[in-house]
N, C-alpha and C positions, 0 to 999 in steps of 0.2 A: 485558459483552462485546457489541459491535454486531455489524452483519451481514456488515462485511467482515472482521471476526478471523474469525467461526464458519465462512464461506466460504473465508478463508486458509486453516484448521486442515483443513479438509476437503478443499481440493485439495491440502497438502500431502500429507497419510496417503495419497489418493488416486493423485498420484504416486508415491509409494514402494511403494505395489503396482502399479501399471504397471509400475513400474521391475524388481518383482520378478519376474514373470509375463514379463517380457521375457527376462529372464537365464536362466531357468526352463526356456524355448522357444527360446532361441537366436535370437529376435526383435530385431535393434536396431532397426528404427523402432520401435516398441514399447516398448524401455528408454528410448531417447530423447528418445519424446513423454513419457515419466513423468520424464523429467527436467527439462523444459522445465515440466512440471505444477506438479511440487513447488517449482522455482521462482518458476512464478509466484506459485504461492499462498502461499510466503515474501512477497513482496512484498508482496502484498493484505491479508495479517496484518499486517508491518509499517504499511503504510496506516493500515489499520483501528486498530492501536497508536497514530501520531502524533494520528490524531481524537481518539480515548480524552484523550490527552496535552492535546490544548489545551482539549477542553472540558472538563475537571474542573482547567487553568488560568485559565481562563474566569468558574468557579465559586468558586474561592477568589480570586482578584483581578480581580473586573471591572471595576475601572477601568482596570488594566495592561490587560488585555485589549484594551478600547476605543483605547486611546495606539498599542497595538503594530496594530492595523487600523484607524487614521486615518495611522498614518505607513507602512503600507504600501498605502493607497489613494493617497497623495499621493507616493511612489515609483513607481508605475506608472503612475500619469496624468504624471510629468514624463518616462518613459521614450518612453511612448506619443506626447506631443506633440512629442517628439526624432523619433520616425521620420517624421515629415509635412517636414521640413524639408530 
């Protein structure tokens, strides 16, 4: 587990007691920042999951690995040299 799951997992929880403590107190900013929370930190786990995902792709085929970041080095350098024009 890296450090944006372990920080995912922890703003999620962490949101879902905002969220609770808001309900709790008749708080909406409160429930809402805890929803906005748990969101994010869905998101920064998922994050932290795609990492996880390419490098233990990385690790069992790193030649694929290598092909698939030479041909997305050379899709953004002909993107990039499209916006100068």
């Amino acid at each position: 587990m890296n450090k944006d799951q372990l920080a995912g997992a922890a703003n999620d929880v962490a949101g879902r007691v905002q969220q609770a403590a808001g309900a709790l107190t008749d708080d909406d900013s409160l429930h809402v920042e805890g929803v906005a929370r748990e969101i994010g930190g869905k998101a920064r786990q998922a994050y932290g999951d795609a990492v996880e995902n390419v490098r233990a792709y990385a690790e069992r085929k790193p030649i694929g690995a290598i092909a698939a970041g030479v041909g997305v080095g050379v899709l953004i350098g002909m993107l990039l040299s499209r916006r100068g024009d």
